[in-house]
N, C-alpha and C positions, 0 to 999 in steps of 0.2 A: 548888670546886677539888678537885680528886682529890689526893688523898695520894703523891707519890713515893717510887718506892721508892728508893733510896740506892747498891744496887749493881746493874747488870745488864750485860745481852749484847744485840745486836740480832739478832733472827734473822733475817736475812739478811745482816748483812755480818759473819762471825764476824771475817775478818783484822783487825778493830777495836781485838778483844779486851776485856777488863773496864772495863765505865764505871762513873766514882761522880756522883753527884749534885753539884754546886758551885754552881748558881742555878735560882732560880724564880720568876716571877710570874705573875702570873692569866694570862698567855696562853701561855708558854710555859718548856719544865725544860731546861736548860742541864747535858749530862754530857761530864767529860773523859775520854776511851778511852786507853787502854794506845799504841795508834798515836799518841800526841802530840798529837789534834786536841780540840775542844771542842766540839758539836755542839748543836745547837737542837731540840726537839721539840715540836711541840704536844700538847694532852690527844687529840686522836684520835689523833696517829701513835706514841704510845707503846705500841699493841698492836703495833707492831715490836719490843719491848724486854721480856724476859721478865729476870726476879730470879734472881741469881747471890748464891751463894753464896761470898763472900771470904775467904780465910784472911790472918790478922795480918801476915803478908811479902810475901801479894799487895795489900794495902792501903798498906802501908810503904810499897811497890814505886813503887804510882801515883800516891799523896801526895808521894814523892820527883822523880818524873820532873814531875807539875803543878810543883812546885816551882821546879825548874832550867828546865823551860818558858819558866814568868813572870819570872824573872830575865834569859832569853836575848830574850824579845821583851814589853818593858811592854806593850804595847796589848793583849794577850790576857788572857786573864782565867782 
């Protein structure tokens, strides 16, 4: 299994904005984006997804919005 990385950007869909890592298993890494969504990827389609670099308010930021997310719709994750 390849190692995820924890924060990135998809390069091609930037209006996404900053993804963190929230799940993984042997088939596929699970990242919530700055846009609200939660998004699936497999181990090949992660050379869509290049390492960003996060500052502690832009972490805060998306920690906060995952947050208020999962409280507004349980079935999300």
């Amino acid at each position: 299994m390849t190692t995820p990385i924890t924060y990135v950007r998809h390069t091609k869909k930037t209006e996404w904005g900053l993804g963190m890592l929230v799940d993984s298993d042997s088939t596929y890494y699970r990242y919530f984006f700055e846009d609200g969504e939660t998004r699936s990827f497999s181990a090949a389609s992660l050379s869509f997804l290049t390492e960003a670099t996060a500052s502690a308010e832009e972490i805060e930021a998306l920690q906060g919005l995952k947050s208020s997310r999962k409280r507004s719709d349980p079935g999300k994750k």
